[in-house]
PDB file of the backbone (N, CA, C, O) and the ligand in Angstrom, with CONECT records:
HET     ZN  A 101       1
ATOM      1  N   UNK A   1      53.764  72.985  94.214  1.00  0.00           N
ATOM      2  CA  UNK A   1      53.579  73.247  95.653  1.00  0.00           C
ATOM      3  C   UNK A   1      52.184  73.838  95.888  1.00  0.00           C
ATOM      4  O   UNK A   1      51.793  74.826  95.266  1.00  0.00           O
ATOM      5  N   UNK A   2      51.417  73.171  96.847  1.00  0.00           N
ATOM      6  CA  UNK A   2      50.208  73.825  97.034  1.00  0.00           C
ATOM      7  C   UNK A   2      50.372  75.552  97.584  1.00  0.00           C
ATOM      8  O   UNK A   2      51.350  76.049  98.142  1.00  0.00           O
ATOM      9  N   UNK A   3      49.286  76.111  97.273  1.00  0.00           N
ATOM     10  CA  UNK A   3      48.747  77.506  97.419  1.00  0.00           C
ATOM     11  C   UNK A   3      48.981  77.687  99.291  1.00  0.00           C
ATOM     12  O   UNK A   3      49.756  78.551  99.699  1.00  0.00           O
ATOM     13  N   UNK A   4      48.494  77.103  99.925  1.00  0.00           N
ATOM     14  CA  UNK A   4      48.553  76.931 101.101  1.00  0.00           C
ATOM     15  C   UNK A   4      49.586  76.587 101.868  1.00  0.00           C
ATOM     16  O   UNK A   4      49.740  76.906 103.047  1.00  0.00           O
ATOM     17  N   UNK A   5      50.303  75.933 101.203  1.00  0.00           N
ATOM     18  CA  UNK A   5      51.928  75.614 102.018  1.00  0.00           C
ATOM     19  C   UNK A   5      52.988  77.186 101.996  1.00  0.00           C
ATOM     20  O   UNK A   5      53.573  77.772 102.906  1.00  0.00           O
ATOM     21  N   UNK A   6      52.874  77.460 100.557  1.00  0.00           N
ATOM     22  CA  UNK A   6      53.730  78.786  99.673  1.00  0.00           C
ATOM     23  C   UNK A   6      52.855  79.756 100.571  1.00  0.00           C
ATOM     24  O   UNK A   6      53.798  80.503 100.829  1.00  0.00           O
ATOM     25  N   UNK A   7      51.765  80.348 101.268  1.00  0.00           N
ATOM     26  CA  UNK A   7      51.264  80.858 102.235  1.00  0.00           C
ATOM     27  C   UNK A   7      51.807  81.035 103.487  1.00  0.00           C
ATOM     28  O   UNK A   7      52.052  82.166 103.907  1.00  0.00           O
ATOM     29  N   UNK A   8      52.071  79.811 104.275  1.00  0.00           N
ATOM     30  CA  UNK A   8      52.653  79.361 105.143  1.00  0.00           C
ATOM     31  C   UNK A   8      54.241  80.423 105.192  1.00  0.00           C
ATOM     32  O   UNK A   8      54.639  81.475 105.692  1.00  0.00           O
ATOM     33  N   UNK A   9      54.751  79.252 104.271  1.00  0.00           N
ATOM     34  CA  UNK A   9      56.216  80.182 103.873  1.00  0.00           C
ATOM     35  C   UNK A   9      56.239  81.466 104.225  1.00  0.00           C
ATOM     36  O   UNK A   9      57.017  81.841 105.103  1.00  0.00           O
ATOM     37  N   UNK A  10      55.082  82.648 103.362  1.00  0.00           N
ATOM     38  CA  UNK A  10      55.425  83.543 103.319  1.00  0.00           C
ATOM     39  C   UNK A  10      55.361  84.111 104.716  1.00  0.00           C
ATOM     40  O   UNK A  10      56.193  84.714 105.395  1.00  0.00           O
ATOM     41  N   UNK A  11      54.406  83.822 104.884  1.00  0.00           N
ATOM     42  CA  UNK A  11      54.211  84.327 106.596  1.00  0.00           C
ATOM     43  C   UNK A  11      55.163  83.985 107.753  1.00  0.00           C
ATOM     44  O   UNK A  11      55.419  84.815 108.625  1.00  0.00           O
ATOM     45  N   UNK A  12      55.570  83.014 107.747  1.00  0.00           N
ATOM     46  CA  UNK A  12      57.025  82.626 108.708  1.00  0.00           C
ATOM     47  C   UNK A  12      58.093  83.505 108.287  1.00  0.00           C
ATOM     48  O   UNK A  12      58.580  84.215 109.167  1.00  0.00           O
ATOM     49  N   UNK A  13      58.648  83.617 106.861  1.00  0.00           N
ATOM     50  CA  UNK A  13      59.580  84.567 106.473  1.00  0.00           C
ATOM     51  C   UNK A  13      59.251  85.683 107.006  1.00  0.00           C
ATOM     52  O   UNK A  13      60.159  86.204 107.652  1.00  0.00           O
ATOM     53  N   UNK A  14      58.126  86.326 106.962  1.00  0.00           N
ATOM     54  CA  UNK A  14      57.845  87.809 107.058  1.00  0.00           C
ATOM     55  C   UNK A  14      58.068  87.686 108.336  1.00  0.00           C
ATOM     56  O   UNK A  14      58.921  88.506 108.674  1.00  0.00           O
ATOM     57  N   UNK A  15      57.634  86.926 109.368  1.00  0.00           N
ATOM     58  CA  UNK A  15      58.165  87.341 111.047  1.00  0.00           C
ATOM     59  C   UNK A  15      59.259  87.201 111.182  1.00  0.00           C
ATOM     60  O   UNK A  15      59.778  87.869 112.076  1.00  0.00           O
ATOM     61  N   UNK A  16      60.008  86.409 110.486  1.00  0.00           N
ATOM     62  CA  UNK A  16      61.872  86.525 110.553  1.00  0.00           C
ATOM     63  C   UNK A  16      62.436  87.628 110.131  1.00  0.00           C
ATOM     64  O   UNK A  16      63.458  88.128 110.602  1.00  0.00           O
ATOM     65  N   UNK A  17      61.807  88.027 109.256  1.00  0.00           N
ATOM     66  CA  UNK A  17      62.492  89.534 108.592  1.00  0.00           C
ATOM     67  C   UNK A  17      62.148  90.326 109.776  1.00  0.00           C
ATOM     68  O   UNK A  17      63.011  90.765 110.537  1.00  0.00           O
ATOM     69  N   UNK A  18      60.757  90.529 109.952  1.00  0.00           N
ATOM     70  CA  UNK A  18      60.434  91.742 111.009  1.00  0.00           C
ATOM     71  C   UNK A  18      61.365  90.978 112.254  1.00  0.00           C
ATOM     72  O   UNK A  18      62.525  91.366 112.394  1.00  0.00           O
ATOM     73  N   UNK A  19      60.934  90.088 112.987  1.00  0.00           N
ATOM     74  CA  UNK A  19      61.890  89.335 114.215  1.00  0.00           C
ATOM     75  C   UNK A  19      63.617  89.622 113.934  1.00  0.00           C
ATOM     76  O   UNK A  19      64.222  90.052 114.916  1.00  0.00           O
ATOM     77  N   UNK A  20      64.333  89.431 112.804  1.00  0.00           N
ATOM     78  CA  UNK A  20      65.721  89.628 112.471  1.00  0.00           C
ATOM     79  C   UNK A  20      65.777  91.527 112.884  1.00  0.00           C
ATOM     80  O   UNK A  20      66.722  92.050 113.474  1.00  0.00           O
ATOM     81  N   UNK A  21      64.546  92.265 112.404  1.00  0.00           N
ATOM     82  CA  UNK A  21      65.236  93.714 112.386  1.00  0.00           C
ATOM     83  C   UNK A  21      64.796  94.210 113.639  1.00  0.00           C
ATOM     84  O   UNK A  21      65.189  95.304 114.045  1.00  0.00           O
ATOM     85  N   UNK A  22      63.995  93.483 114.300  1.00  0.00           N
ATOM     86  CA  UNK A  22      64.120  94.062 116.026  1.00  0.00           C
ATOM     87  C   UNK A  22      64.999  93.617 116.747  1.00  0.00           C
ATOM     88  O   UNK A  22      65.565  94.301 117.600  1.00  0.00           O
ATOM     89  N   UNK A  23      65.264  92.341 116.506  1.00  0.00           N
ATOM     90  CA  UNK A  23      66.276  91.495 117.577  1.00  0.00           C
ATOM     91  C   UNK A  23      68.094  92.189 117.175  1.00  0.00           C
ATOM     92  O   UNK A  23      69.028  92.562 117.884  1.00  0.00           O
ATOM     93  N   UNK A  24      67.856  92.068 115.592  1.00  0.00           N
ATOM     94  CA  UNK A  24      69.448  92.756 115.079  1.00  0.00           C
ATOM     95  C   UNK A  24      69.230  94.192 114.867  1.00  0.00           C
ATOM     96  O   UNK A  24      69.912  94.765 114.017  1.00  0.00           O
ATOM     97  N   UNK A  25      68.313  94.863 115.579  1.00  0.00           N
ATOM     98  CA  UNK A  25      68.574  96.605 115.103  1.00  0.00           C
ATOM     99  C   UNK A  25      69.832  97.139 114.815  1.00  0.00           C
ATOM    100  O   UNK A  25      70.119  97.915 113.903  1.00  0.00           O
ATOM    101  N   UNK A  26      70.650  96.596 115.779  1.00  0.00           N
ATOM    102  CA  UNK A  26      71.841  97.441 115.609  1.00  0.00           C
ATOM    103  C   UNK A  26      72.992  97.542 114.277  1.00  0.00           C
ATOM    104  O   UNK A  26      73.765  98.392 113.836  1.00  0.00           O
ATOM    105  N   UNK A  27      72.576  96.085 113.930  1.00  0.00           N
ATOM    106  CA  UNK A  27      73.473  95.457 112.764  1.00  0.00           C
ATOM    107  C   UNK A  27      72.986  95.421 111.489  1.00  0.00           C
ATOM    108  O   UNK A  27      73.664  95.436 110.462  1.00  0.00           O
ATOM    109  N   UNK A  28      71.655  95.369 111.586  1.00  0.00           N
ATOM    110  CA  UNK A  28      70.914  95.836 110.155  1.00  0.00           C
ATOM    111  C   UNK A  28      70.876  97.434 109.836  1.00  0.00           C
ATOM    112  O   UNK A  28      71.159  97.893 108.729  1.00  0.00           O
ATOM    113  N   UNK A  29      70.529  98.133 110.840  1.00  0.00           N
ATOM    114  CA  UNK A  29      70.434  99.817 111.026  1.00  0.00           C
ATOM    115  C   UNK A  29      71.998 100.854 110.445  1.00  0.00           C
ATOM    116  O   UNK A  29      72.322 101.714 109.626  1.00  0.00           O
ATOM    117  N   UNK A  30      72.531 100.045 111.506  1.00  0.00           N
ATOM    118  CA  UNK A  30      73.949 101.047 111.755  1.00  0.00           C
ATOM    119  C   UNK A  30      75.241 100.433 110.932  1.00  0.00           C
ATOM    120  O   UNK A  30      76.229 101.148 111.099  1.00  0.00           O
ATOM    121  N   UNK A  31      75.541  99.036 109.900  1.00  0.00           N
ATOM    122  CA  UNK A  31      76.339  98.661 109.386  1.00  0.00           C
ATOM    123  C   UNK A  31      76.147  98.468 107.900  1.00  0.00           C
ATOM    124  O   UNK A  31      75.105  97.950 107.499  1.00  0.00           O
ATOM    125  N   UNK A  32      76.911  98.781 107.218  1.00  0.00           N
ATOM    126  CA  UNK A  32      76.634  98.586 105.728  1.00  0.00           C
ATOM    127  C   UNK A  32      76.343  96.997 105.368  1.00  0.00           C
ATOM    128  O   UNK A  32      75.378  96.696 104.666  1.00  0.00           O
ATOM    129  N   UNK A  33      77.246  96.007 105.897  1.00  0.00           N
ATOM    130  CA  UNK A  33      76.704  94.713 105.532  1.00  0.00           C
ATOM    131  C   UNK A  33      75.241  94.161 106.195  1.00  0.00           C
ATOM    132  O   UNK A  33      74.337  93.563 105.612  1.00  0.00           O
ATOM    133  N   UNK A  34      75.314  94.503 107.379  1.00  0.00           N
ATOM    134  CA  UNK A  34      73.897  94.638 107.698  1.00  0.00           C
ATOM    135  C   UNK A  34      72.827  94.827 106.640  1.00  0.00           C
ATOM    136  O   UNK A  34      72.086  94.018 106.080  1.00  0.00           O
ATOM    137  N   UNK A  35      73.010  96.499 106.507  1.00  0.00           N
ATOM    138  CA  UNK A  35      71.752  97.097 105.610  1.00  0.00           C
ATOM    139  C   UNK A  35      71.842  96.401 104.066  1.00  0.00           C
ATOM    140  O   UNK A  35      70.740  96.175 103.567  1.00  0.00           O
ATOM    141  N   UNK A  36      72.874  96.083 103.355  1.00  0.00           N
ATOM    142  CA  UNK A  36      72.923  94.975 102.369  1.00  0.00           C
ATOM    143  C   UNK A  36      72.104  94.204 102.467  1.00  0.00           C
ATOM    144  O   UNK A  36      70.921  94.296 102.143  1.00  0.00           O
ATOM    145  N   UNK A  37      72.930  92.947 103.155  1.00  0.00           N
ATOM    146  CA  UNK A  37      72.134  91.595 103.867  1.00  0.00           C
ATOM    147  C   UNK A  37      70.458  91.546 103.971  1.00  0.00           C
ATOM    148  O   UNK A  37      69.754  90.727 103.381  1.00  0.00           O
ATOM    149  N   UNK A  38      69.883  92.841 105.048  1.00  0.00           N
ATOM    150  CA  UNK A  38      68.562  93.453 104.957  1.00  0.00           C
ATOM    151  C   UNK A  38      67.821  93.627 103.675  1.00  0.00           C
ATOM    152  O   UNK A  38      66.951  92.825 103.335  1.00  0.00           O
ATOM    153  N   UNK A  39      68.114  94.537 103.046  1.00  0.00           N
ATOM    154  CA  UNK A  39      68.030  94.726 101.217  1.00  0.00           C
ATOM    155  C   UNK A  39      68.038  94.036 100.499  1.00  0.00           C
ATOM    156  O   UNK A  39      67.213  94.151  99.593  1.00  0.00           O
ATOM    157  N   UNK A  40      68.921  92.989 100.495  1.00  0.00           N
ATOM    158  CA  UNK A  40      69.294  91.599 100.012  1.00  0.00           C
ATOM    159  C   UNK A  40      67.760  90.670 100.146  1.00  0.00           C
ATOM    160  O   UNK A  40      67.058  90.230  99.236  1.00  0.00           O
ATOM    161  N   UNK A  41      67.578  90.582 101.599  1.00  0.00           N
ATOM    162  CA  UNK A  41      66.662  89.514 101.721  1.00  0.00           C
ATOM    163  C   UNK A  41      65.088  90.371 101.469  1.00  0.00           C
ATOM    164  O   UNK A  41      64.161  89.774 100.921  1.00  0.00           O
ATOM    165  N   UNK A  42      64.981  91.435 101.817  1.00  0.00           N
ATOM    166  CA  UNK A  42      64.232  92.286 101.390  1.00  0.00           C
ATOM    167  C   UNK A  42      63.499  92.152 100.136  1.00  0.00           C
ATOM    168  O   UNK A  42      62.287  92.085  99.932  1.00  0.00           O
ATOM    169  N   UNK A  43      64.718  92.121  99.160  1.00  0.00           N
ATOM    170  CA  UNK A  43      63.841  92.062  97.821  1.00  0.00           C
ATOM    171  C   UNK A  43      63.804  90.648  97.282  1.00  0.00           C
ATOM    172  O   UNK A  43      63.084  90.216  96.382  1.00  0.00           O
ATOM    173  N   UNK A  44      64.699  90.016  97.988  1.00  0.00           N
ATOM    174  CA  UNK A  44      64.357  88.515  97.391  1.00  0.00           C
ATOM    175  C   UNK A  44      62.563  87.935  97.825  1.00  0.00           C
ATOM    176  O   UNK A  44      61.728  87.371  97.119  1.00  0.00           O
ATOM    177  N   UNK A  45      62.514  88.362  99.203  1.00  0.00           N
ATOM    178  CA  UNK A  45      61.088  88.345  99.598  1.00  0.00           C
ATOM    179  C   UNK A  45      60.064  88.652  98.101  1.00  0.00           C
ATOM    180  O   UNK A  45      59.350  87.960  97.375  1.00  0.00           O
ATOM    181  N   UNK A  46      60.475  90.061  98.162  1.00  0.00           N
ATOM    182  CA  UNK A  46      59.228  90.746  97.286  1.00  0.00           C
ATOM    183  C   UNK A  46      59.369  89.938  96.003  1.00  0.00           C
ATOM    184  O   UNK A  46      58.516  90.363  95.223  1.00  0.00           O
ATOM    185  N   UNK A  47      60.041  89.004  95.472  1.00  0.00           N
ATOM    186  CA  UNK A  47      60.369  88.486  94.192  1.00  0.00           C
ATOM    187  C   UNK A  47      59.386  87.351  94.139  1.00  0.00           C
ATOM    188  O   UNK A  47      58.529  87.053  93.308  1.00  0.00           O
ATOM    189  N   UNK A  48      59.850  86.682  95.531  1.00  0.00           N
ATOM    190  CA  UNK A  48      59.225  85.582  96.314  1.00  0.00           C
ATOM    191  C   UNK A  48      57.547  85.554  95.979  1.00  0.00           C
ATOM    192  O   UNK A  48      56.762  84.755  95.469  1.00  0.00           O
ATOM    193  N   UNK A  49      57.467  87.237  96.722  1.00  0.00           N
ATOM    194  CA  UNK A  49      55.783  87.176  96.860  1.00  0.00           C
ATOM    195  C   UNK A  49      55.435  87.483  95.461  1.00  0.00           C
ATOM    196  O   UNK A  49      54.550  86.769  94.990  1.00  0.00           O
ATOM    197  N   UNK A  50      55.992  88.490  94.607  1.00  0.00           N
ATOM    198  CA  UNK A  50      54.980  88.651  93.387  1.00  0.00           C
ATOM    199  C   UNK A  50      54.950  87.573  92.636  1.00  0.00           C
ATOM    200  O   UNK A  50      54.064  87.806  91.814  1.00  0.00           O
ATOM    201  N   UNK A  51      55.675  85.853  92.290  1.00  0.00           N
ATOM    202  CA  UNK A  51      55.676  84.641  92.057  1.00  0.00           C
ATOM    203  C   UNK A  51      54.497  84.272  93.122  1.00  0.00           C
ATOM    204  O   UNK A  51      53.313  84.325  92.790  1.00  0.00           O
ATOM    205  N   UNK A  52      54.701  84.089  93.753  1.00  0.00           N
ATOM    206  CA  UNK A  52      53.631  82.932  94.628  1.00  0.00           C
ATOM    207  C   UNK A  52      52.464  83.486  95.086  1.00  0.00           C
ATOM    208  O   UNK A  52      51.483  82.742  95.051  1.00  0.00           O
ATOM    209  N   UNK A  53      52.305  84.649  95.526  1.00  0.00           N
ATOM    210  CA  UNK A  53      50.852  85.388  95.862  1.00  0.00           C
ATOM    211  C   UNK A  53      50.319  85.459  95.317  1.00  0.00           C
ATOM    212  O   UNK A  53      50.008  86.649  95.378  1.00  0.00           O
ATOM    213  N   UNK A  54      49.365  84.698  94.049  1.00  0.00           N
ATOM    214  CA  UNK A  54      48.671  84.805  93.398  1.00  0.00           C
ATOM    215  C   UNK A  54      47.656  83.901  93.772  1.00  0.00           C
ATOM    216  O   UNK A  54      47.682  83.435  94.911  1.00  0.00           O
ATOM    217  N   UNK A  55      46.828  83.606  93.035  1.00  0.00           N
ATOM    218  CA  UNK A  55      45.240  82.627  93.052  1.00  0.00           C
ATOM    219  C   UNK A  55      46.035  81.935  92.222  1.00  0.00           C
ATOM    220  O   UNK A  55      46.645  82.319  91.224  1.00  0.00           O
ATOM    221  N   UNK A  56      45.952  80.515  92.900  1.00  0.00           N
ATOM    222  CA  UNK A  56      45.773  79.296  92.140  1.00  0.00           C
ATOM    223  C   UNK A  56      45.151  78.891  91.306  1.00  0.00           C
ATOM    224  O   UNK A  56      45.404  77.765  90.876  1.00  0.00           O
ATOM    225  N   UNK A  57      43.996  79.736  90.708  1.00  0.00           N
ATOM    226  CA  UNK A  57      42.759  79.459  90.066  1.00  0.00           C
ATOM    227  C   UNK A  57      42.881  80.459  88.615  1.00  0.00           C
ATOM    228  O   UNK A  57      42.981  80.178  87.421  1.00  0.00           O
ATOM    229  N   UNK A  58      42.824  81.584  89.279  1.00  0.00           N
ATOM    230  CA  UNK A  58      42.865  82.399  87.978  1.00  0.00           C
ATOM    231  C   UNK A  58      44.355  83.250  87.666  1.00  0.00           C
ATOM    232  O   UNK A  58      44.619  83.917  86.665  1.00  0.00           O
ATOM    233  N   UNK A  59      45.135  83.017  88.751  1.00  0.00           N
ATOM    234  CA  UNK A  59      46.318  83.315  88.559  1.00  0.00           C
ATOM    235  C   UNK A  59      46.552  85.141  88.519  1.00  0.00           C
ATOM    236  O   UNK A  59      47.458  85.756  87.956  1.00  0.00           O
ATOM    237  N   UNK A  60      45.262  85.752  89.413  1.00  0.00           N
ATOM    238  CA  UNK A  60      45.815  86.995  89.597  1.00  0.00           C
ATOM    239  C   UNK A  60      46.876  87.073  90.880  1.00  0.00           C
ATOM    240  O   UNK A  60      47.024  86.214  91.749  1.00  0.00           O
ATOM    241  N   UNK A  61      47.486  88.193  90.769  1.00  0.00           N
ATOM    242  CA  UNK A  61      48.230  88.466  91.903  1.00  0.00           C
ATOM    243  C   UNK A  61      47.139  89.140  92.929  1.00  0.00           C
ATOM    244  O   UNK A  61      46.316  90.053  92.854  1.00  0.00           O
ATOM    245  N   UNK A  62      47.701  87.918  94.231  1.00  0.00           N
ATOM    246  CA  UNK A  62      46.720  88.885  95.424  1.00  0.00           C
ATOM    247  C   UNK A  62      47.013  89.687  96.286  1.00  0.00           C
ATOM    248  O   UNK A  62      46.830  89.384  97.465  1.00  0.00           O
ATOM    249  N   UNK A  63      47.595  91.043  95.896  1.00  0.00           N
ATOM    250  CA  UNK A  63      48.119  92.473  96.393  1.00  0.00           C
ATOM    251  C   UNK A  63      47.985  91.931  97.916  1.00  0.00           C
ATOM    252  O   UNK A  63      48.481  90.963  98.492  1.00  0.00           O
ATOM    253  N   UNK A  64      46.928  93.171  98.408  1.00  0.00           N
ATOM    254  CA  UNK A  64      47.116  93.119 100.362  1.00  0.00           C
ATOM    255  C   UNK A  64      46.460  92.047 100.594  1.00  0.00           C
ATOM    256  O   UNK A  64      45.904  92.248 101.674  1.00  0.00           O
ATOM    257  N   UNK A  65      46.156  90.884 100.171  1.00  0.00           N
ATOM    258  CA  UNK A  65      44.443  90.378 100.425  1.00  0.00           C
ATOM    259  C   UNK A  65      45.418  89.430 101.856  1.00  0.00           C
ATOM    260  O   UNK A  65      46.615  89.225 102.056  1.00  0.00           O
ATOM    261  N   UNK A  66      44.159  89.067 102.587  1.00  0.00           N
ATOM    262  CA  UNK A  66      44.953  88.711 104.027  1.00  0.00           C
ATOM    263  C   UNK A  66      45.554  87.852 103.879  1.00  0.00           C
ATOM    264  O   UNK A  66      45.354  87.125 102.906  1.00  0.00           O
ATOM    265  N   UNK A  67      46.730  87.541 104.971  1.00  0.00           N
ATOM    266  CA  UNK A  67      46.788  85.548 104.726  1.00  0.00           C
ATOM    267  C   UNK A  67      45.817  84.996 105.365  1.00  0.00           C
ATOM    268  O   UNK A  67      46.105  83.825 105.613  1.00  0.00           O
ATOM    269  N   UNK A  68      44.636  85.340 105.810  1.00  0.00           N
ATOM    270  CA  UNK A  68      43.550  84.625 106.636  1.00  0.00           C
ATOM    271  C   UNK A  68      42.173  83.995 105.559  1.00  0.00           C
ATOM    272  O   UNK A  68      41.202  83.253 105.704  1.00  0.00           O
ATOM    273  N   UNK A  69      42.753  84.747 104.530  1.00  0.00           N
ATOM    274  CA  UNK A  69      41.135  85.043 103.526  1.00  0.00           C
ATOM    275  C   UNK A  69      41.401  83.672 102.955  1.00  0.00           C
ATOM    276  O   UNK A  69      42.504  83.139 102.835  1.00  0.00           O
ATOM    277  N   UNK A  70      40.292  83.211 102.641  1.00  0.00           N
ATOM    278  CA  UNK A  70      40.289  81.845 102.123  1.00  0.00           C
ATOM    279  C   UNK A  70      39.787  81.629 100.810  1.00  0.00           C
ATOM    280  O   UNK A  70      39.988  80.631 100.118  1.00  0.00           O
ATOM    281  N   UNK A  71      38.738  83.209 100.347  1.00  0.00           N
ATOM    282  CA  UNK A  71      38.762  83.235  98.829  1.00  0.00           C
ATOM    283  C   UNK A  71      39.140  83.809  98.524  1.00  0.00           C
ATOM    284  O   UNK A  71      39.436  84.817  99.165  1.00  0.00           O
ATOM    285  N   UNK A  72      39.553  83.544  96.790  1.00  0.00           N
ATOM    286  CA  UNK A  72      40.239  84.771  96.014  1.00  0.00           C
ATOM    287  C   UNK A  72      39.393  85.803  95.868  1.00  0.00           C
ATOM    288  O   UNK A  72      38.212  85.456  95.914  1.00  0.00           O
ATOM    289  N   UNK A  73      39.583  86.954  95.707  1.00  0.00           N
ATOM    290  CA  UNK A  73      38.613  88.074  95.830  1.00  0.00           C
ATOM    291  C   UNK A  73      38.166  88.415  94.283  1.00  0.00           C
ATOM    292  O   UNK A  73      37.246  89.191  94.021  1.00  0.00           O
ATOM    293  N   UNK A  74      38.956  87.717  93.291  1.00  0.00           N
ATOM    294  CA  UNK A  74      38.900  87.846  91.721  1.00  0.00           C
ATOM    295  C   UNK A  74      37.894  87.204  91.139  1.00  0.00           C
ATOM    296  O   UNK A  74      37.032  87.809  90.501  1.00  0.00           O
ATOM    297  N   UNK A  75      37.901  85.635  91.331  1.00  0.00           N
ATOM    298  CA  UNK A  75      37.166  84.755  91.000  1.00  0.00           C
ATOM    299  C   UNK A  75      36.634  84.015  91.504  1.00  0.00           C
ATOM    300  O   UNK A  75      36.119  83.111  90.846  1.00  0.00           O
ATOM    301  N   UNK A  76      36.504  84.055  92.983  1.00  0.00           N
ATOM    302  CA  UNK A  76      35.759  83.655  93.837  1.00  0.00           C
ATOM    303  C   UNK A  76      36.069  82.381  94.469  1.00  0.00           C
ATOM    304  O   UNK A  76      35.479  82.102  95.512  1.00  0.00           O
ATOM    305  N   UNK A  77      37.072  81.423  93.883  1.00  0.00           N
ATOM    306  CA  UNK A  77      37.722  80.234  94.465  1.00  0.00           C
ATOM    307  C   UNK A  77      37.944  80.120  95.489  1.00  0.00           C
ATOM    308  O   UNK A  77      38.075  81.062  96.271  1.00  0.00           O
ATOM    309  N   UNK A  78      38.047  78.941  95.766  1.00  0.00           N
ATOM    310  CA  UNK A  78      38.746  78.904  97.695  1.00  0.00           C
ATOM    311  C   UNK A  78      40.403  78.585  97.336  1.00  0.00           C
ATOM    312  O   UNK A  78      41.069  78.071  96.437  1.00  0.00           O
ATOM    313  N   UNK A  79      40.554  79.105  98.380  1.00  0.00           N
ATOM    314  CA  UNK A  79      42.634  79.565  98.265  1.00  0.00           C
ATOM    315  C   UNK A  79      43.001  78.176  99.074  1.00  0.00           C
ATOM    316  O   UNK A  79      42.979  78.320 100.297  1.00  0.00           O
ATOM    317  N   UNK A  80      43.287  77.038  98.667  1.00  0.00           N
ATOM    318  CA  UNK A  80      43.216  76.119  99.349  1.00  0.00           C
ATOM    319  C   UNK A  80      45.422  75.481  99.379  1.00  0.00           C
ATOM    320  O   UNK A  80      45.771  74.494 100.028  1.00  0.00           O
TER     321      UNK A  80
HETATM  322 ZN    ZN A 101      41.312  83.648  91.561  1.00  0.00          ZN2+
END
Protein backbone atom coordinates (compact mmCIF):
# COMPACT_ATOMS: atom_id res chain seq x y z
CA UNK A 1 0.00 0.00 0.00
CA UNK A 2 1.41 3.29 -0.88
CA UNK A 3 2.79 5.76 1.92
CA UNK A 4 0.19 8.23 0.88
CA UNK A 5 -2.99 6.27 0.81
CA UNK A 6 -1.97 4.60 4.68
CA UNK A 7 -1.75 8.65 5.37
CA UNK A 8 -5.03 9.26 4.15
CA UNK A 9 -6.40 6.40 6.38
CA UNK A 10 -4.86 7.68 9.25
CA UNK A 11 -6.23 10.99 9.13
CA UNK A 12 -9.95 10.08 8.35
CA UNK A 13 -9.74 7.58 11.35
CA UNK A 14 -8.40 10.21 13.63
CA UNK A 15 -11.54 12.60 12.84
CA UNK A 16 -13.85 9.63 13.51
CA UNK A 17 -12.33 8.91 16.75
CA UNK A 18 -12.26 12.65 17.73
CA UNK A 19 -15.96 13.12 15.67
CA UNK A 20 -17.27 9.58 17.57
CA UNK A 21 -16.14 11.24 21.16
CA UNK A 22 -17.92 14.58 20.63
CA UNK A 23 -20.95 13.40 18.88
CA UNK A 24 -21.09 10.10 21.52
CA UNK A 25 -19.82 12.00 24.74
CA UNK A 26 -22.25 10.56 26.65
CA UNK A 27 -21.69 6.88 25.77
CA UNK A 28 -18.03 6.83 25.49
CA UNK A 29 -17.60 9.10 28.87
CA UNK A 30 -20.29 7.80 31.22
CA UNK A 31 -20.65 3.83 30.19
CA UNK A 32 -18.26 1.08 30.67
CA UNK A 33 -18.87 -0.43 27.15
CA UNK A 34 -18.52 2.82 25.78
CA UNK A 35 -15.13 3.58 27.50
CA UNK A 36 -14.00 -0.13 26.37
CA UNK A 37 -15.14 0.24 22.78
CA UNK A 38 -13.16 3.90 23.04
CA UNK A 39 -9.90 2.09 24.47
CA UNK A 40 -10.47 -0.62 22.20
CA UNK A 41 -10.27 1.51 19.10
CA UNK A 42 -7.89 3.78 20.79
CA UNK A 43 -5.12 1.48 20.87
CA UNK A 44 -5.80 -0.37 17.85
CA UNK A 45 -5.19 3.17 16.21
CA UNK A 46 -1.85 3.58 18.01
CA UNK A 47 -0.83 -0.06 16.73
CA UNK A 48 -2.08 1.13 13.37
CA UNK A 49 0.15 4.24 13.50
CA UNK A 50 3.43 2.86 14.98
CA UNK A 51 3.19 0.11 11.70
CA UNK A 52 2.44 2.60 9.06
CA UNK A 53 3.89 6.06 10.15
CA UNK A 54 7.02 5.54 9.10
CA UNK A 55 9.20 6.73 5.87
CA UNK A 56 8.89 4.61 3.10
CA UNK A 57 12.44 5.14 2.39
CA UNK A 58 14.38 4.65 5.39
CA UNK A 59 11.79 3.17 7.44
CA UNK A 60 12.05 5.48 10.52
CA UNK A 61 9.04 6.05 12.49
CA UNK A 62 7.63 9.59 11.90
CA UNK A 63 6.64 10.61 15.60
CA UNK A 64 4.61 14.21 15.35
CA UNK A 65 5.88 15.01 11.83
CA UNK A 66 2.67 16.60 10.05
CA UNK A 67 0.36 14.83 7.73
CA UNK A 68 1.03 17.89 5.45
CA UNK A 69 4.96 17.41 5.32
CA UNK A 70 5.96 15.87 2.23
CA UNK A 71 9.59 15.04 3.34
CA UNK A 72 10.87 12.69 5.64
CA UNK A 73 12.70 14.73 8.10
CA UNK A 74 15.39 11.63 8.49
CA UNK A 75 16.52 11.16 5.09
CA UNK A 76 15.26 13.64 3.21
CA UNK A 77 12.86 11.65 0.71
CA UNK A 78 9.63 12.77 -0.52
CA UNK A 79 6.70 10.93 1.46
CA UNK A 80 4.92 10.12 -1.63
ZN1 LIG B 1 13.11 8.54 5.53
Amino acid sequence: MKFSTKKTILFVTAFILVGAIVIFNNFFTKTIIGMAIFAAALIAYVIVCLIWWRCPHCNSYLHKLSPFADFCPFCGEKLE
